[in-house]
N, C-alpha and C positions, 0 to 999 in steps of 0.2 A: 394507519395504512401499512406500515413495514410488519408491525406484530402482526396483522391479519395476513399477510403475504409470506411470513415465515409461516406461519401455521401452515398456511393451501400447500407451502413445498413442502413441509414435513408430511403431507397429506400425499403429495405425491409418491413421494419417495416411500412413504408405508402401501401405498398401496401395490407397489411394484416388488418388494423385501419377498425374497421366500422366506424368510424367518425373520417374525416381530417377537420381540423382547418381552418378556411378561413384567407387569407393572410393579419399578422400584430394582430394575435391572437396567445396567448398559456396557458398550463395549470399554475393557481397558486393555491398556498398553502394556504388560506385564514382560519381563526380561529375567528374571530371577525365582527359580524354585525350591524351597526350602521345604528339605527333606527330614521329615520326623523321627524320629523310633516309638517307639508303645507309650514307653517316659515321658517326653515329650525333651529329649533330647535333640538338638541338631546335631545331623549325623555328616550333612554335606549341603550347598548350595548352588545347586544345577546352573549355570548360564542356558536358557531355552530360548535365547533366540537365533531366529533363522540367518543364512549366512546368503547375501543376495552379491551377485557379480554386475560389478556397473563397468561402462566406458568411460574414464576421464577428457577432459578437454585436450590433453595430450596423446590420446588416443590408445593410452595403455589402461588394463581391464584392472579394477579394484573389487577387492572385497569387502562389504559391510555389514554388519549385525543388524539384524529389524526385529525388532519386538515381537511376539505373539499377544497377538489381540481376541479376547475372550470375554465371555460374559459373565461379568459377576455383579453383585450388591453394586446399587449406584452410589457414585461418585459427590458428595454434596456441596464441596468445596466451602467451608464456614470459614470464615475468618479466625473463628475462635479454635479452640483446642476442642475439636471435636474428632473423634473415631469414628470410623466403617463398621460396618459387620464385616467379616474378616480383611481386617486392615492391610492397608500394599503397600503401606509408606516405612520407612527404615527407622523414622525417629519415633513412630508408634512402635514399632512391632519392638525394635531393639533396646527404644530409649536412649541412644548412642547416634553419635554423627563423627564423621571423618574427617577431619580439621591437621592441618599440618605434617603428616604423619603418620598420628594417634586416632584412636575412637576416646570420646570424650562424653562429656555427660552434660555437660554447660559449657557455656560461650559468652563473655563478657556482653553485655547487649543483649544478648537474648534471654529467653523463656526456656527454665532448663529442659531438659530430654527428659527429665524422668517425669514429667508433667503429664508429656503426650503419654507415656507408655501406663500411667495409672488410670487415664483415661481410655487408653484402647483394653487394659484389664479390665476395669470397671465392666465395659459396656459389655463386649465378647463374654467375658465369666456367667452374665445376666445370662447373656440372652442363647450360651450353648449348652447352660447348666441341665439342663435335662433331655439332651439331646443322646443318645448311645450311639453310636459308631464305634470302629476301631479309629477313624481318622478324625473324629469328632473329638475321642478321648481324648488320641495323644494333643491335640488342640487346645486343648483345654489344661491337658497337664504340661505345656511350654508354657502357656498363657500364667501358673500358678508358680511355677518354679522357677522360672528366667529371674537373674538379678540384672540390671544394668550395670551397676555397682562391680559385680563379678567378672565383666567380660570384656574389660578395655584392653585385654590382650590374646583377645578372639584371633585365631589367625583365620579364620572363615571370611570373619568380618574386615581383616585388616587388609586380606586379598582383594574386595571389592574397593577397598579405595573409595573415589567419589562417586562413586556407583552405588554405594550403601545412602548416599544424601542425596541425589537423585533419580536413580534406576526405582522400578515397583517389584513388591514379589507377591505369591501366593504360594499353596503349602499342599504336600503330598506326605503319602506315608512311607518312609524308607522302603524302596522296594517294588514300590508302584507309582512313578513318575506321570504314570498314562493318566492316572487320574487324579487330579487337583480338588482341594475342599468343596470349592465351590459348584462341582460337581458331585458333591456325596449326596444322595439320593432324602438322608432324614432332613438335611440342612434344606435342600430347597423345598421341600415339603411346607418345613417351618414359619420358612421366609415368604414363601407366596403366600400361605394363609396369616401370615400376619398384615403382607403388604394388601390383601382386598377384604380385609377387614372395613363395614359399613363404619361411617361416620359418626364419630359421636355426638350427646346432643350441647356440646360444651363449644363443639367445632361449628352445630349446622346452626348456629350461631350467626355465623361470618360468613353465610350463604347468600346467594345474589345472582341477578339476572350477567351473564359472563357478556362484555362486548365485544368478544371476539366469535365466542361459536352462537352466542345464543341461548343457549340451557341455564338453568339455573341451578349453579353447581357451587362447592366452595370457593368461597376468594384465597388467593393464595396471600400471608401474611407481609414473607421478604421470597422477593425473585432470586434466584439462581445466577450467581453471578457468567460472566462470558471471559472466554481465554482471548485480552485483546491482547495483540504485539506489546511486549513490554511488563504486562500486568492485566491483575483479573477484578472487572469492573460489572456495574448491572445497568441494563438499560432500564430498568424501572425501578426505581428505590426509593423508599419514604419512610424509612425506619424513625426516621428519630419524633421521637415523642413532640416536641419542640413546635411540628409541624402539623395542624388536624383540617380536614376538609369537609363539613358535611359533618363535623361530628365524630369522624372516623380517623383514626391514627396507622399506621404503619404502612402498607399499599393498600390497605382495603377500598380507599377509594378511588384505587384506579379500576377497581371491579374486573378486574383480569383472574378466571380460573385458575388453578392449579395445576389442571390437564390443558390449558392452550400454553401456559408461562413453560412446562416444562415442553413443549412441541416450540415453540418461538425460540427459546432458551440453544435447547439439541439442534434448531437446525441454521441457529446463528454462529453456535460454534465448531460446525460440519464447516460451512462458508469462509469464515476467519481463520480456519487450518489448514484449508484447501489450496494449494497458490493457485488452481485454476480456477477459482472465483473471488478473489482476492489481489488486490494490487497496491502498493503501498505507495503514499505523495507525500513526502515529509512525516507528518504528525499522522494524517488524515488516511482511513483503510477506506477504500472503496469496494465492497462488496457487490456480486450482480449472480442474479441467475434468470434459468425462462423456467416459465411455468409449465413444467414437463417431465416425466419421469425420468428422461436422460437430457441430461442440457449440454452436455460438453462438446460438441459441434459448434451453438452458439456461443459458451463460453468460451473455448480457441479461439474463435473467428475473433471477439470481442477484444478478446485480452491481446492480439495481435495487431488489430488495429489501433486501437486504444494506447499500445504502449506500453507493454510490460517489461521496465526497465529489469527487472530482477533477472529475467532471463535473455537478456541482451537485444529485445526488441527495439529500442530507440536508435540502433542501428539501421532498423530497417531503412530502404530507399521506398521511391516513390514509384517505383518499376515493382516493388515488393509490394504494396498496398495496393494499385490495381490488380497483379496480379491476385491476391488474395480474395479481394471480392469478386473477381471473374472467377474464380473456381467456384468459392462458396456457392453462387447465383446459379453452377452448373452441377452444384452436389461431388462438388473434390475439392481435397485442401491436401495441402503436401506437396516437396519436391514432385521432378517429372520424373525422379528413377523410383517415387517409393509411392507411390497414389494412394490415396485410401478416401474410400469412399467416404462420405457423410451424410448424415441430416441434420441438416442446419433447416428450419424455418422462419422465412422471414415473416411468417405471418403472427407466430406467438409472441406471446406476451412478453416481454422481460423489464426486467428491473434492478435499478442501480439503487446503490444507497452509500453514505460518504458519513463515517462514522470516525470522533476522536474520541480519547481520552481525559476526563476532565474530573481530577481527584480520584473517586471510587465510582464514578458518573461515566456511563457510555452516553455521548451527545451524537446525535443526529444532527449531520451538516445539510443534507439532503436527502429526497428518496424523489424518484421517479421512475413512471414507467411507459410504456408505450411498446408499438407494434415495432418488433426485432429489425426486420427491414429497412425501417424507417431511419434507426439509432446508427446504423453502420451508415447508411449515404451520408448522417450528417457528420459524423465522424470523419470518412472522406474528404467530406468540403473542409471540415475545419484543418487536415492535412494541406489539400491541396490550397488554402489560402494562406495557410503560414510559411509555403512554399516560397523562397524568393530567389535560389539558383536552381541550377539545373544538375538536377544526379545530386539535390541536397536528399540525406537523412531524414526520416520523421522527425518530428519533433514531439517527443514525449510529456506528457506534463512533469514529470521531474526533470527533464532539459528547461522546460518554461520558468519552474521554480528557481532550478536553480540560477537561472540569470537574471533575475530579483534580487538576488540577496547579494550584499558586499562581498568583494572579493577573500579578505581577510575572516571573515567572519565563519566560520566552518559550523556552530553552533544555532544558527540564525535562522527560524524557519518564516516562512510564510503565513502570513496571518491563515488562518482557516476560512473567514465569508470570504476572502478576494478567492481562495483557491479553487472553495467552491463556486462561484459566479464562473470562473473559467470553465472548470470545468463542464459546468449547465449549459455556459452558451455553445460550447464544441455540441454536446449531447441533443441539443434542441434547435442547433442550427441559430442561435438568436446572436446580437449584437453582443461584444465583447467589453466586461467593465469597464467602466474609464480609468478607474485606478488601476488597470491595468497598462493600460499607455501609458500614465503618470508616471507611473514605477520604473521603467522599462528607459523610459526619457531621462529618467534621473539618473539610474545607472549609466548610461550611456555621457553623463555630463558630467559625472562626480568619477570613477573612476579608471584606473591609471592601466593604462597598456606595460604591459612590460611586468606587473604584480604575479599574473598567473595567468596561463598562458589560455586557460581555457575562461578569463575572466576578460578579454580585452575590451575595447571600449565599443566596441561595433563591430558584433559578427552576424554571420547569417542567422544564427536564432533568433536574436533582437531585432535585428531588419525585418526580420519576418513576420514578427511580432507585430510590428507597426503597422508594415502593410497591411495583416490582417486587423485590425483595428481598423483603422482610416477606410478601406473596402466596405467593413460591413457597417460602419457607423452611416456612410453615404450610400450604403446597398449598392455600388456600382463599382465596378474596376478600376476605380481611380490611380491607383498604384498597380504598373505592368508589372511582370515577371522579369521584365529587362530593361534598361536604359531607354526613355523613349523623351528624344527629344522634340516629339510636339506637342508633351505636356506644358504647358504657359505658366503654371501656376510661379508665382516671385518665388514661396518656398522653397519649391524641387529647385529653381534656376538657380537659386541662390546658391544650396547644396554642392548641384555640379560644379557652380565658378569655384568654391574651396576648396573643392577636390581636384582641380586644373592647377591653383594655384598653389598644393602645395604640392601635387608633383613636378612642378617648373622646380621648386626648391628642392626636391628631393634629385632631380636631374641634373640639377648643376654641381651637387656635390658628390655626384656615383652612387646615391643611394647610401651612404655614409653617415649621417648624419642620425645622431642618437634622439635624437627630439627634432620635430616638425612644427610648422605656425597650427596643426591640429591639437598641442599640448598644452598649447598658451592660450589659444584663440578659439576655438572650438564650441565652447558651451556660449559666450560671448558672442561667437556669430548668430547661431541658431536662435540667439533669444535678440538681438540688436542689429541687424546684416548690416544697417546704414551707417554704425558707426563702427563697424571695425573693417566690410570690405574693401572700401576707396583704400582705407593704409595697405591693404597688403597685396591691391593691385597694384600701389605706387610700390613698394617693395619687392615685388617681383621683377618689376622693370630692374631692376639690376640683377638678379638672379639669370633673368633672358639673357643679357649681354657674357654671359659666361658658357650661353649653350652653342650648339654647332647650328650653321646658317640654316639646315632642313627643321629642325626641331625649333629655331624662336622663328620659322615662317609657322611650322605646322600650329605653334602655343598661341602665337599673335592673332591666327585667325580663329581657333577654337574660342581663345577666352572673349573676342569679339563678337564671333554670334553669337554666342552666351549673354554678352552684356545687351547685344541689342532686346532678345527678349523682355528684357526689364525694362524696357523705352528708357534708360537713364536713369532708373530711379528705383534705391533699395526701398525694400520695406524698414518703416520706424521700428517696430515693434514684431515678432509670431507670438501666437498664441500658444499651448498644448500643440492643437491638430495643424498650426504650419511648423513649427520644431521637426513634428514627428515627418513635414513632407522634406525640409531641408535634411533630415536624415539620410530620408534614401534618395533625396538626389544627388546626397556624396558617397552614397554606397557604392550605387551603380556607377555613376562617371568613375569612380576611382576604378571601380572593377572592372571597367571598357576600359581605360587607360592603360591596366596593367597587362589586358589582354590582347592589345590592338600590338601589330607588329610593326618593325621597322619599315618594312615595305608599305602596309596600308599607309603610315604615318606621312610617309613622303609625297604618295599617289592625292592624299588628302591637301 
């Protein structure tokens, strides 16, 4: 399903290209122009990229270097020590890297330089040997003369610095910058009629009905691997001998062409570069596009609602998500001083997909898709039910994660199926994991207020958490937006009497007090009410006698409706789903407590 779905986009997006690539071409990122003489001398090394002016967050304007991106020889990225047709990488072309310093030729640990560079000789020598240019020569006579050995005190090269071991170059001929090899007219000549050379009969061997287009075309051997965050991995790979299916050893039987793996491949890693179809949850990339030759209307809209922490989206309010979907629904997104029109369709297609990293293995955590309209209301809802104040913040899923994990623990991710179930049930509107209350409850019981400040033991992202848990597990609003004392339930009751009783303690002592009966007592109540509340309503009773006569009438009568609620009688035992209601009945009573003023208090 996602192979067939990257193909139809790459299918889009060629169909809209004024310029498609001829086959065994693609675009790179080139920064560096290495200038020839006739010899095959270098004479200088151009910096050719563009100089683009941005606004920093500070408001003052910066300048940056951008690449020029061009079409040359593709890119094949082997694990092994393999060469391009005219090579972009510094430890081909030079044999040398910039280490400490110095340009160097080996590195403890590694695979010397001059490896790569016999190998970019080898292959380039082959295959420009009988090419004639002026730019082809001198090419060929750098390719022959160059020592690596020779030139660890290059100042060409010692000017690039760490630019030589990760910047790319390509090659001109002293004199004429305008035109780079891979525009010399014999070269690409050579290159196309090699690259649509028919099939040999050694290959159509390994030929097969393709599952993805249909044709029956080459199987391709090993996929193309994808640039994932961090490292570059394949989502189809079955190289190792070790493994046979059918008789068949390496991908052959995944029966996937050559021409769909490199169209799935290009338009997986268009997506995974892109940050506006890209957003990152711990480990996990979530990918999304619609099926359309311009998606980014729907991609905004998405990555806006959805939470794109990277660009300070989990910021947004709840005032910010309506308003976003009321523009999108009227074809505008944007502030009101800067408008810009869109097309956003909620009727196409789109689709998410939730992809890790696992050794050399791209795993698929999920794919879905559905009508675009659809995907945002329920994204919505799963906002507006993780809602638990008022003027609260979205709640991003990297806010969700992160109040999973221990507070000390900085290196600690989220398992991957819990992350994904969250995220499916936001996307599909369905009930929310259990191990997701699990989690959420446990944090809330195991750790320490006071550790870090955005880790405390019960904030509004956790409350919120539960709510929407408890809500949609009963399909009903069971848990308000606000304190609502005619919910009966023992748990909520229980909740507020804690939250009564350790503000009496927190009042008696001016709020001074470095610890509360919620550091001792807290996990203990939630899970036992009947055996720890009676102590520390008898414990209170002295805390009252220390308050002023308006405050132990207004405590005496509060914590007494309360108690009558409960006809007398705590619960033995909460399960999971009454923890999670005593939760927020000490959220909200506390947070009416803190808000109720002197005057209400009295009048009460």
């Amino acid at each position: 399903m996602l192979i067939k779905a990257l193909c139809d986009y790459a299918d889009k997006h060629e169909e809209s290209s004024e310029e498609r690539l001829p086959q065994g071409w693609s675009y790179q990122n080139i920064s560096y122009r290495i200038m020839l003489a006739e010899n095959g001398e270098v004479k200088d090394i151009l910096d050719i990229r563009q100089e683009k002016k941005q606004v920093g967050k500070n408001g003052k304007e910066k300048v940056h270097k951008v690449d020029i991106k061009t079409a040359m020889p593709k890119r094949h990225n082997k694990s092994t020590v393999f060469s391009e047709i005219i090579e972009h990488r510094g430890k081909y072309i030079f044999g040398l890297q910039f280490s400490k310093g110095s340009l160097v030729t080996e590195e403890e640990g590694k695979r010397p330089y001059r490896e790569y560079y016999n190998e970019f000789k080898s292959k380039n020598s082959s295959f420009f040997e009988e090419l004639d240019s002026d730019l082809c020569n001198a090419y060929k006579a750098f390719i022959q003369n160059w020592n690596p050995e020779e030139q660890k005190e290059n100042s060409l090269l010692l000017k690039l610095k760490n630019d030589l071991n990760n910047r790319c170059f390509d090659f001109a001929l002293d004199g004429h910058p305008e035109k780079p090899l891979q525009a010399d007219e014999k070269f690409i000549e050579k290159f196309n009629q090699q690259n649509s050379e028919p099939i040999s009969e050694t290959d159509s061997e390994n030929k097969s009905m393709c599952c993805i287009t249909g044709k029956y075309e080459k199987t391709v051997d090993i996929h193309e691997p994808v640039s994932f965050p961090g490292g570059q991995c394949r989502l189809v790979s079955m190289k190792h001998n070790a493994f046979h299916s059918y008789g068949k050893k390496f991908s052959y039987n995944s029966s996937i062409s050559e021409a769909a793996m490199k169209k799935y491949t290009s338009a997986l890693n268009y997506l995974l570069s892109d940050k506006s179809h890209r957003i990152l949850i711990d480990d996990m990339a979530v990918v999304f596009f619609a099926m359309k030759n311009d998606d980014s209307a729907e991609c905004d809209e998405f990555s806006f609602i959805f939470g794109d922490t990277k660009s300070g989206q989990e910021q947004m309010t709840e005032q910010g998500i309506n308003g976003a979907v009321q523009k999108a629904s009227s074809g505008i997104i944007g502030d009101t001083e800067s408008v810009q029109r869109i097309s956003a369709d909620n009727d196409v297609q789109f689709y998410i997909a939730g992809l890790t990293a696992n050794s050399s293995r791209l795993c698929q955590k999920f794919f879905c898709k559905g009508r675009f309209g659809d995907m945002i209301n329920n994204l919505k809802k799963h906002q507006q039910d993780m809602k638990i104040d008022e003027g609260q913040r979205s709640v991003s899923f990297f806010s969700i994660a992160s109040q999973l994990k221990p507070p000390r623990s900085k290196d600690t991710t989220i398992a991957p199926p819990l992350m994904t179930s969250i995220v499916l049930s936001a996307i599909n509107g369905t009930k929310y994991p259990h191990a997701l209350l699990e989690n959420v409850i446990r944090r809330i019981k195991t750790d320490r207020d006071g550790e870090n400040e955005h880790y405390t033991k019960l904030n509004s992202v956790r409350a919120g958490i539960i709510k929407a848990c408890l809500n949609r597990k009963y399909n009903k609003e069971e848990i308000t937006m606000h304190l609502n004392e005619q919910n009966y339930d023992p748990a909520y009751v229980c909740g507020r009497l804690f939250a009564v009783l350790e503000k009496i303690q927190q009042d008696q002592a001016n709020g001074k007090l470095s610890s509360t009966i919620k550091d001792s007592y807290f996990s203990s109540a939630a899970t036992k009410p009947s055996s720890v509340l009676p102590k520390l309503i008898q414990l209170s009773q002295h805390h009252l006698d220390k308050l002023s006569e308006p405050s132990r009438i207004f405590y005496n009568k509060l914590v007494g409706n309360i108690i009558d609620l409960l006809d007398d009688s705590f619960p033995q035992t909460l399960g999971l789903d009454g923890q999670g209601r005593f939760i927020i009945g000490y959220y909200q009573q506390n947070k009416a407590l803190y808000t109720t003023n002197s005057e209400n208090r009295k009048d009460g």
